[in-house]
C-alpha positions as MATLAB code, in Angstrom:
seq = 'XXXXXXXXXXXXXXXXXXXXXXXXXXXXXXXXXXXXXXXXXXXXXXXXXXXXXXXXXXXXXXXXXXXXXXXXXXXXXXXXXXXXXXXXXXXXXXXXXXXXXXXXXXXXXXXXXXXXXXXXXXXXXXXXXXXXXXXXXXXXX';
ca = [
       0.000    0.000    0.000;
       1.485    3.594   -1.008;
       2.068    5.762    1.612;
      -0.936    7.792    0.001;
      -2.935    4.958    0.307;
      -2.405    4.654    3.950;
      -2.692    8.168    4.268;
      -6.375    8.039    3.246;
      -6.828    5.116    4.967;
      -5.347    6.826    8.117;
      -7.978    9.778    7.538;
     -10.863    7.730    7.146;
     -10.423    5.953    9.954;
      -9.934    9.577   12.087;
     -13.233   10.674   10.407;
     -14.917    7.343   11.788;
     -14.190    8.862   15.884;
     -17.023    9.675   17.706;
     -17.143   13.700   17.599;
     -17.749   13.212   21.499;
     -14.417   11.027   21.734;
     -12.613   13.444   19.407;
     -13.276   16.364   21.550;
     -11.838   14.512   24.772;
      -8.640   13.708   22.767;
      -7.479   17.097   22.043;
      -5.794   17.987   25.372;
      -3.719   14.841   24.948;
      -3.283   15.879   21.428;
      -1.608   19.057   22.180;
      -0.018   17.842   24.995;
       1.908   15.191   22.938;
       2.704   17.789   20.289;
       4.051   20.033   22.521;
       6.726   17.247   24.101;
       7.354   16.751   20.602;
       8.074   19.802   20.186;
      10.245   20.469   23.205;
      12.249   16.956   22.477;
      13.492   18.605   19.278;
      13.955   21.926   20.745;
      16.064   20.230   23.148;
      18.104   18.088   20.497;
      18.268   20.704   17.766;
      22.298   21.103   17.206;
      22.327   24.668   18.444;
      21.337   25.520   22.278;
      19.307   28.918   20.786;
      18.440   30.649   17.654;
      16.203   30.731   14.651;
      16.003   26.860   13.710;
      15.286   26.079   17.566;
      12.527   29.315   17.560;
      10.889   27.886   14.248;
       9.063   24.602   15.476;
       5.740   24.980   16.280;
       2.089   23.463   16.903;
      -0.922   23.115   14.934;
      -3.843   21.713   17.197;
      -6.384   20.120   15.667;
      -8.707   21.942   13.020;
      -6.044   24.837   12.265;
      -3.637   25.054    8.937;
      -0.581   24.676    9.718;
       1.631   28.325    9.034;
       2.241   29.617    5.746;
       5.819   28.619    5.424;
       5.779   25.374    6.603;
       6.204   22.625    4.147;
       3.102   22.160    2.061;
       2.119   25.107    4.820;
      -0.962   27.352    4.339;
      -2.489   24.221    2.968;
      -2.381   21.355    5.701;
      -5.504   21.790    7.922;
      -4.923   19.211   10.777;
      -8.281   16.737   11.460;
      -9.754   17.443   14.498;
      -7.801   13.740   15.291;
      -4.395   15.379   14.371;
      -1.491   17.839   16.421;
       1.164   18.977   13.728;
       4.603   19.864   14.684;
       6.168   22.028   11.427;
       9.751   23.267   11.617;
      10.900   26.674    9.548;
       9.630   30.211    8.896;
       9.987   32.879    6.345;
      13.932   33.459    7.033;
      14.842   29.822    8.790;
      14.068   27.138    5.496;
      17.321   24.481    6.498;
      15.400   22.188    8.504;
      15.492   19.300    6.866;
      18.785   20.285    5.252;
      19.844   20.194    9.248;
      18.174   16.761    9.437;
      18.741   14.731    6.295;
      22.868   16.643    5.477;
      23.990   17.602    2.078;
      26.351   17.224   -0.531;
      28.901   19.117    1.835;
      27.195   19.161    5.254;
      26.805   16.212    7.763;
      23.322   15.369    8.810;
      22.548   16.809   12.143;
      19.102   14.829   13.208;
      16.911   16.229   15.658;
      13.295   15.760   14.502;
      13.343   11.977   14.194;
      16.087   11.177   17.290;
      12.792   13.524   19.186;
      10.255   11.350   17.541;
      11.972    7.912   18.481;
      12.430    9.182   21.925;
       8.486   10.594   22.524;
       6.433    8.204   20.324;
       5.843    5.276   23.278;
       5.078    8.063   25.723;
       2.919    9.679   23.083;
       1.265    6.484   22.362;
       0.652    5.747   26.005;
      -0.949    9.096   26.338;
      -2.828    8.936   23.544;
      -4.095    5.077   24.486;
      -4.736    6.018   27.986;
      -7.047    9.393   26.450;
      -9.194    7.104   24.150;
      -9.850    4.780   26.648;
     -11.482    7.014   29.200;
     -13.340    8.853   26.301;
     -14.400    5.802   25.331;
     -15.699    5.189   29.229;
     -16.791    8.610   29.602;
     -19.488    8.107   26.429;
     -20.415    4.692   27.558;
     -20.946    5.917   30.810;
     -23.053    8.967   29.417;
     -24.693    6.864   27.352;
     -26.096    4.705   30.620;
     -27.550    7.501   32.336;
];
């Protein structure tokens, strides 16, 4: 299956969550995001500056900014927390993360991925669940 294909797949799926469920997510959402976000802060290969101050959020239902790759046009599901590296004058990210012809690769994005994604998931699993409690429990009463 192309990764196109699993990307519909993935957003069919998101559109099949109970709007109720959905709405519980969200602070786990952003939450996860945002440790994302601070895990590649934290490994970017400067301690400060413009690549560090570029990462940001989009919660779910906004478009991610402007400048962001394929930004301006990626409106996250209400499932979905973006994390989007860059602005106007800082465009190297991924130059940082994947190298070049002359510069080493410097990876901070996917090291910061690796080392949040079971906590992420845990979060995530442990939101869903009680969501999916909460309803049942609503729909008892």
């Amino acid at each position: 299956m192309s990764l196109r294909d699993q990307s519909r797949a993935l957003e069919a799926r998101l559109k099949a969550i109970p709007s109720e469920i959905v709405a519980e997510l969200r602070p786990a959402l952003m939450k996860s995001a945002e440790d994302l976000a601070d895990k590649m802060r934290a490994l970017v290969p400067v301690d400060d500056g413009d690549l560090r101050d570029s990462i940001a959020v989009t919660g779910p239902g906004e478009t991610t900014p402007a400048y962001a790759s394929g930004g301006g046009r990626r409106t996250a599901s209400e499932a979905q927390a973006l994390v989007t590296v860059g602005n106007p004058e800082v465009r190297h990210g991924h130059l940082q993360e994947f190298g070049t012809v002359t510069q080493e690769a410097q990876p901070f994005m996917r090291p910061a991925w690796r080392i949040a994604k079971a906590r992420i998931e845990r979060r995530i699993a442990r939101a869903i669940g009680a969501a999916i409690k909460n309803a049942g429990g609503r729909g008892n009463a």
